[in-house]
C-alpha positions as CSV (number, residue, x, y, z in Angstrom):
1,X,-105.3,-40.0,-2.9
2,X,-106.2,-37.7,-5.8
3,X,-108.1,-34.6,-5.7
4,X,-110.3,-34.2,-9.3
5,X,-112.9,-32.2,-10.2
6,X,-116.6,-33.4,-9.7
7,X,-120.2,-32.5,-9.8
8,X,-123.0,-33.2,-7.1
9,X,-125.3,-35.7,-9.6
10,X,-128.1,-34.5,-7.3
11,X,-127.9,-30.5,-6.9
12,X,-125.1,-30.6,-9.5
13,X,-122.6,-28.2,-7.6
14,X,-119.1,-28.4,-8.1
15,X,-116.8,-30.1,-6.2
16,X,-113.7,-31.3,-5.4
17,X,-113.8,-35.0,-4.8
18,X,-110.9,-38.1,-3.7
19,X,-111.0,-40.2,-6.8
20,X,-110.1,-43.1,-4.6
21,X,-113.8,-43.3,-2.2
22,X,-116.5,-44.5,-3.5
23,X,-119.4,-42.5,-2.1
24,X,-118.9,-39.2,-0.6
25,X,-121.8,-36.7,0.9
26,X,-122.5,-33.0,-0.8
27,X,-121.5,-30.2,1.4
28,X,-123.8,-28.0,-0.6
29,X,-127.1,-30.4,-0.4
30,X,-126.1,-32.8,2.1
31,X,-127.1,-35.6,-0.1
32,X,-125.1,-39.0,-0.4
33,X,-123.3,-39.5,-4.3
34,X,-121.3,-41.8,-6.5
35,X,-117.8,-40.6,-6.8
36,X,-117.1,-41.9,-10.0
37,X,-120.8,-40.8,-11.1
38,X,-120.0,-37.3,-10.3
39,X,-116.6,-37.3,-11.9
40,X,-118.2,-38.3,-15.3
41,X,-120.9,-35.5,-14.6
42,X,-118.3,-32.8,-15.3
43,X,-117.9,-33.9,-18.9
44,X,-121.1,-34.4,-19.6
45,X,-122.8,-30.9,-18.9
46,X,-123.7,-30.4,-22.3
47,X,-125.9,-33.0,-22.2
48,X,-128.4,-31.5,-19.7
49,X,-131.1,-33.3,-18.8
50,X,-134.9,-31.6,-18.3
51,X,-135.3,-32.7,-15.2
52,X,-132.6,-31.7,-13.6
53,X,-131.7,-28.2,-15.4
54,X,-133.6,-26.2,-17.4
55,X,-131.7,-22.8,-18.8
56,X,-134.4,-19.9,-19.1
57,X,-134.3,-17.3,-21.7
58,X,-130.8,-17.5,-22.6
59,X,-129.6,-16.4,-19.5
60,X,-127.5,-17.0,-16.9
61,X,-129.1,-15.4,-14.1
62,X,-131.7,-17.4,-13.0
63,X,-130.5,-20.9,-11.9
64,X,-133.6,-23.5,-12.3
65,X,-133.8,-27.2,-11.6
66,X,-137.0,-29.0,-12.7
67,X,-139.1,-25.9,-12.0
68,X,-137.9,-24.8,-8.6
69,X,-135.9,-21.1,-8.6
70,X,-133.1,-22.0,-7.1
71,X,-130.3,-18.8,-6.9
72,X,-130.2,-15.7,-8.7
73,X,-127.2,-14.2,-10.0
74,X,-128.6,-11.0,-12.2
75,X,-127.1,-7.4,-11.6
76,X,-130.7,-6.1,-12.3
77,X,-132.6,-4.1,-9.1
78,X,-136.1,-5.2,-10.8
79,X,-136.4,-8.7,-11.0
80,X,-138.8,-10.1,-13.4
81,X,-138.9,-13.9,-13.0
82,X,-139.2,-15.8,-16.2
83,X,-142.2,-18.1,-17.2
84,X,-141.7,-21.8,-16.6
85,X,-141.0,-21.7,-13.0
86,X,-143.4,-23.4,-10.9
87,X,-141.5,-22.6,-7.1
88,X,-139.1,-20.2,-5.9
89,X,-137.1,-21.9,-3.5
90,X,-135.6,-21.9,-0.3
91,X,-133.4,-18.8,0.1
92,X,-133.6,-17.9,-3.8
93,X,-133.0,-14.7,-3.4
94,X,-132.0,-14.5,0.3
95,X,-129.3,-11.8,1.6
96,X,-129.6,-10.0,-2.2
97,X,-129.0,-6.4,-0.9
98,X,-129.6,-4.9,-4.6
99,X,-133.4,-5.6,-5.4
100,X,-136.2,-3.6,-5.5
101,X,-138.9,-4.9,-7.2
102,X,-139.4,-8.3,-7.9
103,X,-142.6,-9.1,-10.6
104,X,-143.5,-13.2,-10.3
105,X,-145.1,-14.5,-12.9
106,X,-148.6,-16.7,-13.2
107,X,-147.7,-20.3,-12.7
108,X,-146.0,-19.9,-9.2
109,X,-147.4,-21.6,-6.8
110,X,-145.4,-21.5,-3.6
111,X,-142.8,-19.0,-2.6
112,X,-139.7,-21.2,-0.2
113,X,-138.7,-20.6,3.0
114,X,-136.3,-17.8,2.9
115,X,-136.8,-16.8,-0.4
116,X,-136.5,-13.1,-0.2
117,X,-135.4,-13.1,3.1
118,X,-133.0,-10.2,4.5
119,X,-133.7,-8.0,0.9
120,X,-133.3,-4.6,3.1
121,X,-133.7,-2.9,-0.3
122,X,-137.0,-4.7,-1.8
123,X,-139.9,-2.4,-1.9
124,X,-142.2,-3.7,-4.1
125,X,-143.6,-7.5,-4.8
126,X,-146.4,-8.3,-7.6
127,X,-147.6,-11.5,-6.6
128,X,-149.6,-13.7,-9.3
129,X,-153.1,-15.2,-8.5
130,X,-151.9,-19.1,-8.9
131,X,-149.9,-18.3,-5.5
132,X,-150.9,-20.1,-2.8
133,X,-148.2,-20.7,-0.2
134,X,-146.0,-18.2,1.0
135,X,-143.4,-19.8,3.5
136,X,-141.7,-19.9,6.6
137,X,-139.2,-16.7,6.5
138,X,-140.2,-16.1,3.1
139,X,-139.8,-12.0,3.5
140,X,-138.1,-11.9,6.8
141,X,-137.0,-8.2,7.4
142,X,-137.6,-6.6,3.9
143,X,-137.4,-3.5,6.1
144,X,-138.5,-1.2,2.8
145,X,-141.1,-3.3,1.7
146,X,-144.0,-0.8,1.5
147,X,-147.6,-2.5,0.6
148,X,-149.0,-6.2,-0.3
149,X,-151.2,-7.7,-2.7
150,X,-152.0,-11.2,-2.0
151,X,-153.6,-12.6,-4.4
152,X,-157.1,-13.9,-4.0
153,X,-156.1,-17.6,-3.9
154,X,-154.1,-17.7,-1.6
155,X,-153.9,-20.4,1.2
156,X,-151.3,-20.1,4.0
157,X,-148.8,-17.4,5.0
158,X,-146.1,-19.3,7.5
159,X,-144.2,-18.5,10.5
160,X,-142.5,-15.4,10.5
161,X,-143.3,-15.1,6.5
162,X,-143.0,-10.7,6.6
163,X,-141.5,-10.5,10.4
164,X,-139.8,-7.4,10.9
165,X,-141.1,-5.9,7.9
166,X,-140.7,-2.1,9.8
167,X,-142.2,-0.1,6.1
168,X,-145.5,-2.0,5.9
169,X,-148.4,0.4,7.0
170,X,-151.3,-1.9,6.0
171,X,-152.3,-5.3,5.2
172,X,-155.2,-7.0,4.0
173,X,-155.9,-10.4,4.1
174,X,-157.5,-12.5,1.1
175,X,-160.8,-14.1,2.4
176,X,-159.1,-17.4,0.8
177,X,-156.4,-17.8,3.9
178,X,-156.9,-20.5,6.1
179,X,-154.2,-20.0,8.4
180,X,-151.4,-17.2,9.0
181,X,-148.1,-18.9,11.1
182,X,-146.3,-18.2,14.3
183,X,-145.4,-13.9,14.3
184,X,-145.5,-13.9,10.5
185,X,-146.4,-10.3,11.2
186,X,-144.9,-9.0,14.1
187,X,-142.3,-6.9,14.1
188,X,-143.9,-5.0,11.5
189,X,-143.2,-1.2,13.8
190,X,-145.1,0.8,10.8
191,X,-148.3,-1.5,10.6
192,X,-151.0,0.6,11.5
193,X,-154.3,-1.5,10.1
194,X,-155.1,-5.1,9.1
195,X,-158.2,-6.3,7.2
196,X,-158.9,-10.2,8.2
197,X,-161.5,-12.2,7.0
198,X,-164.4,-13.0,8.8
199,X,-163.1,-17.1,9.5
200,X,-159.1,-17.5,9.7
201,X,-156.7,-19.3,11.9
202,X,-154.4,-16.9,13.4
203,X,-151.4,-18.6,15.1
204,X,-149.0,-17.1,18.2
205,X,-148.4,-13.5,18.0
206,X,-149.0,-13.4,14.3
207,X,-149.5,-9.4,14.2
208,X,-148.9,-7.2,16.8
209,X,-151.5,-6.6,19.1
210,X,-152.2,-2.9,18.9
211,X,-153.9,-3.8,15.1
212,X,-155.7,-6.7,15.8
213,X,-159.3,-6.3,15.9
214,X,-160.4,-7.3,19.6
215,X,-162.5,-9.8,18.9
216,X,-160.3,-11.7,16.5
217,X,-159.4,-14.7,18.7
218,X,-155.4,-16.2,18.8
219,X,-154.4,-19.5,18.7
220,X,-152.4,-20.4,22.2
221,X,-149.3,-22.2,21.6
222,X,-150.1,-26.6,22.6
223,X,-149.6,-27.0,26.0
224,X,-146.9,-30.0,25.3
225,X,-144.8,-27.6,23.2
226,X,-145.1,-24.5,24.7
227,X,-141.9,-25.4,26.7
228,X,-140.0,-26.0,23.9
229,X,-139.2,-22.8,22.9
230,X,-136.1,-21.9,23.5
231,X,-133.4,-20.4,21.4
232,X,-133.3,-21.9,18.5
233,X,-137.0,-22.5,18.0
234,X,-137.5,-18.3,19.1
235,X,-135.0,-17.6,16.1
236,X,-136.6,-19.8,13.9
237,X,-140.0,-19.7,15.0
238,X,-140.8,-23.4,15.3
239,X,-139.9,-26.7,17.1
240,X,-140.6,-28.8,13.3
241,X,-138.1,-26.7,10.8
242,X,-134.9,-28.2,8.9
243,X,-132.7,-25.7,10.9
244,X,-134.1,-26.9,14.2
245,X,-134.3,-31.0,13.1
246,X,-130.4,-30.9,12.6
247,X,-129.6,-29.0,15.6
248,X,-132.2,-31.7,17.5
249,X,-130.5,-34.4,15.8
250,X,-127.0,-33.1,16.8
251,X,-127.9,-33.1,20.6
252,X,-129.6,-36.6,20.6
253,X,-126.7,-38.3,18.4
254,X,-123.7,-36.6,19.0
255,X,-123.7,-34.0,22.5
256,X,-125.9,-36.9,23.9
257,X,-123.1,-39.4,24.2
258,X,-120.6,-37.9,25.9
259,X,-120.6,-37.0,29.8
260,X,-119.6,-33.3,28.9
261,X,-122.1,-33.3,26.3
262,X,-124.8,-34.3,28.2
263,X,-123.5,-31.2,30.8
264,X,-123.9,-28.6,28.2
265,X,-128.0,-30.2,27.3
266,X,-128.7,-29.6,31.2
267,X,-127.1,-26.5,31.7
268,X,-128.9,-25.2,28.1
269,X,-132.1,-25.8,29.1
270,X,-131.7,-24.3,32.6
271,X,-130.6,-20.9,31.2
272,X,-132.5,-21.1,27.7
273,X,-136.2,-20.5,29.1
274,X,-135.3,-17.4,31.1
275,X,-133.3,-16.0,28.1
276,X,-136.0,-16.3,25.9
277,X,-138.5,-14.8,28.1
278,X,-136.7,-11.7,28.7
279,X,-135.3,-11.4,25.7
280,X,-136.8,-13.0,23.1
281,X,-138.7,-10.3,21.6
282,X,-135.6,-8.5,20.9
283,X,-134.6,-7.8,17.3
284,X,-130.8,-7.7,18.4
285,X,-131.3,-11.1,20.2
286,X,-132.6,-12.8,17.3
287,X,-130.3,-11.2,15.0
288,X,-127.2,-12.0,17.2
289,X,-128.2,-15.9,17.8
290,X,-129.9,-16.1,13.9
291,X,-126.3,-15.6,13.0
292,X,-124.6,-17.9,15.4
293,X,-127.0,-20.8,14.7
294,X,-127.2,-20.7,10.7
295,X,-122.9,-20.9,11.0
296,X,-123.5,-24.0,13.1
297,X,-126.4,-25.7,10.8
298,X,-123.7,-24.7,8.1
299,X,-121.0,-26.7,9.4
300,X,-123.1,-29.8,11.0
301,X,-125.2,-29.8,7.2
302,X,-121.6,-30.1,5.7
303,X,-120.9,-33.0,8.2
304,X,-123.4,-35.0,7.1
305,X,-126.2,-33.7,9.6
306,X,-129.9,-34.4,8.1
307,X,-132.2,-31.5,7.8
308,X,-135.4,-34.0,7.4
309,X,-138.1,-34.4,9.7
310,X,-137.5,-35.7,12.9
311,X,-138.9,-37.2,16.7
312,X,-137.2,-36.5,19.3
313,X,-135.2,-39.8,21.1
Protein backbone atom coordinates (compact mmCIF):
# COMPACT_ATOMS: atom_id res chain seq x y z
CA UNK A 1 0.00 0.00 0.00
CA UNK A 2 1.17 3.48 -0.75
CA UNK A 3 -0.09 6.59 0.58
CA UNK A 4 0.18 9.65 -2.37
CA UNK A 5 -1.18 12.81 -2.63
CA UNK A 6 -4.58 13.24 -4.50
CA UNK A 7 -7.31 15.60 -5.31
CA UNK A 8 -11.27 14.99 -5.05
CA UNK A 9 -12.00 15.35 -9.18
CA UNK A 10 -15.40 16.37 -7.89
CA UNK A 11 -15.05 19.12 -5.06
CA UNK A 12 -11.28 19.00 -5.71
CA UNK A 13 -10.13 18.83 -1.99
CA UNK A 14 -6.96 17.35 -1.07
CA UNK A 15 -6.37 14.16 -0.12
CA UNK A 16 -4.50 11.45 0.79
CA UNK A 17 -5.30 8.36 -1.22
CA UNK A 18 -3.87 4.25 -1.44
CA UNK A 19 -2.43 4.25 -4.81
CA UNK A 20 -3.30 0.62 -4.92
CA UNK A 21 -7.63 0.93 -4.84
CA UNK A 22 -9.26 1.79 -7.55
CA UNK A 23 -12.20 3.88 -6.39
CA UNK A 24 -12.29 5.51 -3.04
CA UNK A 25 -15.18 7.95 -1.55
CA UNK A 26 -14.37 11.84 -0.56
CA UNK A 27 -14.52 12.44 3.03
CA UNK A 28 -15.06 16.11 2.30
CA UNK A 29 -18.12 15.70 -0.33
CA UNK A 30 -18.96 12.16 0.13
CA UNK A 31 -18.82 11.58 -3.55
CA UNK A 32 -17.44 8.32 -5.23
CA UNK A 33 -13.77 9.02 -7.43
CA UNK A 34 -11.21 7.43 -9.60
CA UNK A 35 -8.06 6.93 -7.70
CA UNK A 36 -5.77 7.22 -10.39
CA UNK A 37 -8.03 10.20 -11.74
CA UNK A 38 -7.44 12.10 -8.69
CA UNK A 39 -3.77 11.34 -8.47
CA UNK A 40 -3.28 12.96 -11.98
CA UNK A 41 -5.50 15.93 -10.73
CA UNK A 42 -2.73 17.15 -8.48
CA UNK A 43 -0.39 17.91 -11.43
CA UNK A 44 -2.64 19.31 -13.38
CA UNK A 45 -4.05 22.40 -11.30
CA UNK A 46 -2.81 24.79 -13.52
CA UNK A 47 -4.93 23.70 -16.01
CA UNK A 48 -8.27 24.74 -14.35
CA UNK A 49 -11.15 24.21 -15.97
CA UNK A 50 -14.34 26.93 -15.96
CA UNK A 51 -16.53 24.73 -14.68
CA UNK A 52 -15.16 23.50 -11.97
CA UNK A 53 -13.00 26.59 -10.58
CA UNK A 54 -13.19 30.01 -11.32
CA UNK A 55 -10.46 32.34 -9.36
CA UNK A 56 -12.18 35.84 -8.65
CA UNK A 57 -10.36 39.08 -8.65
CA UNK A 58 -6.99 37.78 -8.06
CA UNK A 59 -7.62 36.58 -4.86
CA UNK A 60 -7.52 33.97 -2.74
CA UNK A 61 -10.22 34.49 -0.44
CA UNK A 62 -13.17 33.59 -1.99
CA UNK A 63 -13.22 29.85 -3.08
CA UNK A 64 -15.82 29.55 -6.22
CA UNK A 65 -16.79 26.46 -8.18
CA UNK A 66 -18.96 27.08 -11.31
CA UNK A 67 -20.68 29.95 -9.67
CA UNK A 68 -21.51 28.66 -6.25
CA UNK A 69 -19.51 30.58 -3.09
CA UNK A 70 -18.21 27.87 -1.57
CA UNK A 71 -15.74 28.97 1.66
CA UNK A 72 -14.21 32.13 2.53
CA UNK A 73 -10.93 32.61 3.79
CA UNK A 74 -10.43 36.69 3.87
CA UNK A 75 -9.21 38.39 7.12
CA UNK A 76 -11.51 41.33 6.17
CA UNK A 77 -14.69 42.14 8.86
CA UNK A 78 -16.63 43.67 5.69
CA UNK A 79 -17.16 41.24 3.17
CA UNK A 80 -17.93 42.51 -0.26
CA UNK A 81 -18.64 39.52 -2.47
CA UNK A 82 -17.25 39.65 -5.95
CA UNK A 83 -19.37 39.83 -9.19
CA UNK A 84 -19.76 36.47 -11.05
CA UNK A 85 -21.18 34.52 -8.27
CA UNK A 86 -24.52 33.25 -8.90
CA UNK A 87 -25.14 31.18 -5.21
CA UNK A 88 -23.58 31.35 -1.94
CA UNK A 89 -23.54 28.00 -0.71
CA UNK A 90 -24.15 25.80 1.99
CA UNK A 91 -22.18 26.92 5.11
CA UNK A 92 -20.04 29.63 3.02
CA UNK A 93 -19.41 31.59 5.65
CA UNK A 94 -20.70 29.46 8.63
CA UNK A 95 -18.94 29.70 12.25
CA UNK A 96 -16.79 33.02 10.70
CA UNK A 97 -16.68 34.85 14.17
CA UNK A 98 -14.89 37.98 12.43
CA UNK A 99 -17.58 39.55 10.06
CA UNK A 100 -19.61 42.36 10.16
CA UNK A 101 -20.96 43.47 7.21
CA UNK A 102 -21.36 41.42 4.38
CA UNK A 103 -22.50 43.60 0.83
CA UNK A 104 -23.85 40.69 -1.88
CA UNK A 105 -23.76 41.69 -5.15
CA UNK A 106 -26.74 41.73 -8.09
CA UNK A 107 -26.72 38.36 -9.73
CA UNK A 108 -27.27 36.25 -6.55
CA UNK A 109 -29.92 34.42 -6.50
CA UNK A 110 -30.11 32.03 -3.62
CA UNK A 111 -28.34 32.30 -0.36
CA UNK A 112 -27.45 28.11 1.00
CA UNK A 113 -28.37 26.55 3.86
CA UNK A 114 -26.05 27.65 6.54
CA UNK A 115 -24.51 30.22 4.76
CA UNK A 116 -23.96 32.80 7.48
CA UNK A 117 -24.93 30.63 10.04
CA UNK A 118 -23.49 31.16 13.76
CA UNK A 119 -21.72 34.86 12.57
CA UNK A 120 -22.25 36.18 16.38
CA UNK A 121 -20.41 39.26 15.01
CA UNK A 122 -22.50 40.13 11.63
CA UNK A 123 -24.49 43.19 11.99
CA UNK A 124 -25.28 44.31 8.80
CA UNK A 125 -26.43 42.38 5.34
CA UNK A 126 -27.22 44.37 1.86
CA UNK A 127 -29.15 41.99 0.05
CA UNK A 128 -29.41 42.58 -3.92
CA UNK A 129 -32.94 42.60 -5.66
CA UNK A 130 -32.10 39.27 -8.03
CA UNK A 131 -32.36 37.36 -4.54
CA UNK A 132 -34.97 35.14 -4.26
CA UNK A 133 -34.29 32.24 -1.97
CA UNK A 134 -32.90 32.60 1.36
CA UNK A 135 -32.43 29.03 2.93
CA UNK A 136 -32.78 26.67 5.62
CA UNK A 137 -30.32 28.07 8.52
CA UNK A 138 -29.17 30.51 6.29
CA UNK A 139 -28.56 33.26 9.31
CA UNK A 140 -29.12 31.00 12.18
CA UNK A 141 -28.12 33.00 15.47
CA UNK A 142 -26.46 36.20 13.99
CA UNK A 143 -27.17 37.30 17.48
CA UNK A 144 -25.93 41.20 16.38
CA UNK A 145 -27.67 41.26 13.34
CA UNK A 146 -29.66 44.57 13.68
CA UNK A 147 -32.20 45.35 10.65
CA UNK A 148 -33.25 43.52 7.14
CA UNK A 149 -33.85 44.59 3.72
CA UNK A 150 -35.32 41.99 1.67
CA UNK A 151 -35.37 42.79 -1.54
CA UNK A 152 -38.60 43.20 -3.34
CA UNK A 153 -38.25 39.90 -5.31
CA UNK A 154 -37.98 37.78 -3.15
CA UNK A 155 -39.67 34.38 -2.93
CA UNK A 156 -39.14 32.07 0.05
CA UNK A 157 -37.42 32.51 3.46
CA UNK A 158 -36.81 28.63 4.96
CA UNK A 159 -36.95 26.96 8.13
CA UNK A 160 -35.21 28.49 10.74
CA UNK A 161 -33.54 31.04 7.97
CA UNK A 162 -32.89 34.18 11.07
CA UNK A 163 -33.72 31.81 14.24
CA UNK A 164 -32.35 33.17 17.17
CA UNK A 165 -31.45 36.32 15.70
CA UNK A 166 -31.83 38.07 19.55
CA UNK A 167 -30.75 42.08 17.84
CA UNK A 168 -33.50 42.12 15.29
CA UNK A 169 -36.24 44.76 16.48
CA UNK A 170 -38.28 44.82 13.20
CA UNK A 171 -38.96 43.04 10.13
CA UNK A 172 -40.84 43.69 7.09
CA UNK A 173 -41.82 41.36 4.73
CA UNK A 174 -41.66 41.91 0.78
CA UNK A 175 -45.23 41.55 -0.65
CA UNK A 176 -43.34 39.10 -3.23
CA UNK A 177 -42.97 36.12 -0.42
CA UNK A 178 -44.96 33.23 -0.90
CA UNK A 179 -43.96 31.24 1.95
CA UNK A 180 -41.71 31.86 5.28
CA UNK A 181 -40.46 28.05 6.76
CA UNK A 182 -40.72 26.30 10.06
CA UNK A 183 -39.52 29.07 13.18
CA UNK A 184 -37.48 31.03 10.58
CA UNK A 185 -38.17 33.76 13.07
CA UNK A 186 -38.45 32.64 16.39
CA UNK A 187 -36.18 33.10 18.72
CA UNK A 188 -35.77 36.52 17.64
CA UNK A 189 -36.05 37.95 21.91
CA UNK A 190 -35.68 41.75 20.47
CA UNK A 191 -38.40 41.48 17.63
CA UNK A 192 -40.89 43.83 18.57
CA UNK A 193 -42.99 44.43 15.02
CA UNK A 194 -43.48 42.55 11.74
CA UNK A 195 -45.09 43.95 8.55
CA UNK A 196 -46.63 40.90 6.42
CA UNK A 197 -48.31 41.05 3.35
CA UNK A 198 -51.74 40.86 2.98
CA UNK A 199 -51.57 36.89 1.22
CA UNK A 200 -48.50 34.74 2.64
CA UNK A 201 -47.91 31.23 3.79
CA UNK A 202 -46.63 31.26 7.20
CA UNK A 203 -45.40 27.83 8.36
CA UNK A 204 -45.11 26.39 12.32
CA UNK A 205 -44.05 28.95 14.72
CA UNK A 206 -42.46 31.08 12.13
CA UNK A 207 -42.31 34.35 14.50
CA UNK A 208 -43.13 34.53 17.87
CA UNK A 209 -46.46 34.97 18.78
CA UNK A 210 -46.49 38.21 20.80
CA UNK A 211 -45.78 40.16 17.03
CA UNK A 212 -48.02 38.36 14.91
CA UNK A 213 -50.90 40.25 13.89
CA UNK A 214 -54.01 38.22 15.28
CA UNK A 215 -55.65 37.60 12.42
CA UNK A 216 -52.63 36.33 10.45
CA UNK A 217 -53.52 32.58 10.29
CA UNK A 218 -50.47 29.61 10.89
CA UNK A 219 -50.04 26.76 9.06
CA UNK A 220 -50.45 23.48 11.55
CA UNK A 221 -47.79 21.07 11.16
CA UNK A 222 -49.51 17.59 8.67
CA UNK A 223 -51.09 15.44 10.84
CA UNK A 224 -48.82 12.29 9.48
CA UNK A 225 -45.67 14.21 10.41
CA UNK A 226 -46.48 15.90 13.29
CA UNK A 227 -45.06 12.90 15.22
CA UNK A 228 -41.97 12.92 13.75
CA UNK A 229 -40.46 15.48 15.40
CA UNK A 230 -38.13 14.44 17.59
CA UNK A 231 -34.60 15.44 18.20
CA UNK A 232 -33.01 15.61 15.34
CA UNK A 233 -35.83 17.14 13.24
CA UNK A 234 -36.35 19.97 16.48
CA UNK A 235 -32.52 20.84 15.85
CA UNK A 236 -32.88 20.91 12.39
CA UNK A 237 -36.21 22.02 11.90
CA UNK A 238 -37.43 19.42 9.34
CA UNK A 239 -38.09 15.66 8.74
CA UNK A 240 -36.74 16.19 4.68
CA UNK A 241 -33.10 17.88 5.28
CA UNK A 242 -29.49 16.26 4.24
CA UNK A 243 -28.58 16.21 8.13
CA UNK A 244 -31.70 14.33 8.92
CA UNK A 245 -31.76 11.87 5.48
CA UNK A 246 -28.24 10.44 6.67
CA UNK A 247 -29.15 10.06 10.22
CA UNK A 248 -32.69 8.28 8.75
CA UNK A 249 -30.57 6.25 6.53
CA UNK A 250 -28.15 5.24 9.38
CA UNK A 251 -31.08 3.82 11.47
CA UNK A 252 -32.80 1.92 8.55
CA UNK A 253 -29.40 0.35 7.14
CA UNK A 254 -27.15 0.06 9.77
CA UNK A 255 -28.88 0.33 13.73
CA UNK A 256 -31.71 -1.57 11.98
CA UNK A 257 -29.90 -4.85 11.58
CA UNK A 258 -28.67 -5.66 14.67
CA UNK A 259 -30.84 -6.82 17.88
CA UNK A 260 -29.12 -4.07 20.00
CA UNK A 261 -29.68 -1.65 17.38
CA UNK A 262 -33.07 -2.14 16.96
CA UNK A 263 -33.16 -1.64 21.14
CA UNK A 264 -31.60 1.76 20.95
CA UNK A 265 -34.62 2.76 17.75
CA UNK A 266 -37.39 1.68 20.42
CA UNK A 267 -36.05 3.09 23.41
CA UNK A 268 -35.27 6.60 21.24
CA UNK A 269 -38.54 7.02 20.27
CA UNK A 270 -40.01 6.30 23.68
CA UNK A 271 -37.96 9.07 25.47
CA UNK A 272 -37.54 11.51 22.23
CA UNK A 273 -41.23 12.88 22.15
CA UNK A 274 -41.31 13.83 25.84
CA UNK A 275 -37.83 15.45 25.49
CA UNK A 276 -38.81 17.51 22.83
CA UNK A 277 -41.93 18.64 24.33
CA UNK A 278 -40.49 19.87 27.42
CA UNK A 279 -37.59 20.96 26.09
CA UNK A 280 -37.54 21.66 22.79
CA UNK A 281 -37.85 25.31 22.89
CA UNK A 282 -34.81 25.63 24.74
CA UNK A 283 -31.86 27.43 23.15
CA UNK A 284 -29.30 25.30 25.42
CA UNK A 285 -31.15 22.07 24.25
CA UNK A 286 -30.71 22.79 20.75
CA UNK A 287 -27.34 24.08 21.02
CA UNK A 288 -26.19 21.08 23.14
CA UNK A 289 -27.81 18.21 20.65
CA UNK A 290 -26.92 20.78 17.37
CA UNK A 291 -23.48 19.96 18.47
CA UNK A 292 -23.69 16.31 19.18
CA UNK A 293 -25.58 15.58 15.91
CA UNK A 294 -23.44 17.69 13.24
CA UNK A 295 -20.20 15.41 14.92
CA UNK A 296 -22.15 12.37 14.11
CA UNK A 297 -23.40 13.46 10.38
CA UNK A 298 -19.58 14.34 10.23
CA UNK A 299 -18.38 10.96 10.81
CA UNK A 300 -21.30 8.82 9.10
CA UNK A 301 -20.82 11.61 5.75
CA UNK A 302 -17.06 10.49 5.97
CA UNK A 303 -18.27 6.75 6.00
CA UNK A 304 -19.87 6.91 3.10
CA UNK A 305 -23.49 7.89 4.48
CA UNK A 306 -25.65 9.79 1.61
CA UNK A 307 -27.11 13.13 2.47
CA UNK A 308 -29.69 12.86 -0.68
CA UNK A 309 -33.31 12.63 -0.40
CA UNK A 310 -34.68 9.83 1.07
CA UNK A 311 -38.20 7.54 2.09
CA UNK A 312 -38.22 6.01 4.98
CA UNK A 313 -38.05 1.75 4.78
Amino acid sequence: MAIVNAKCTNCGAELQVDSDRDAMICEYCGSAFVVEKAIRNVSVTNHIQAGNVTILSGTLDFEVRAGVLTKYNGPSPDVEIPAGVTVIGEGAFEFSAGITSVRIPEGITSIGQRAFAHCPQLRKVVFPESLREIDNFAFNECEALESLELPQHLERIGDYAFFGCTGLSEVTIPDSVERIGNRAFADCDGLMQVHLPPVIQLSMDAFPRRVLPEDQQMESPPPDTAGACYIATCVYGSYDCPEVWTLRRFRDNTLAESACGRAFIRCYYAVSPHLVKHFGETRLFRRFWRCALDRMVGRLRKKGVSDTPYSDQ
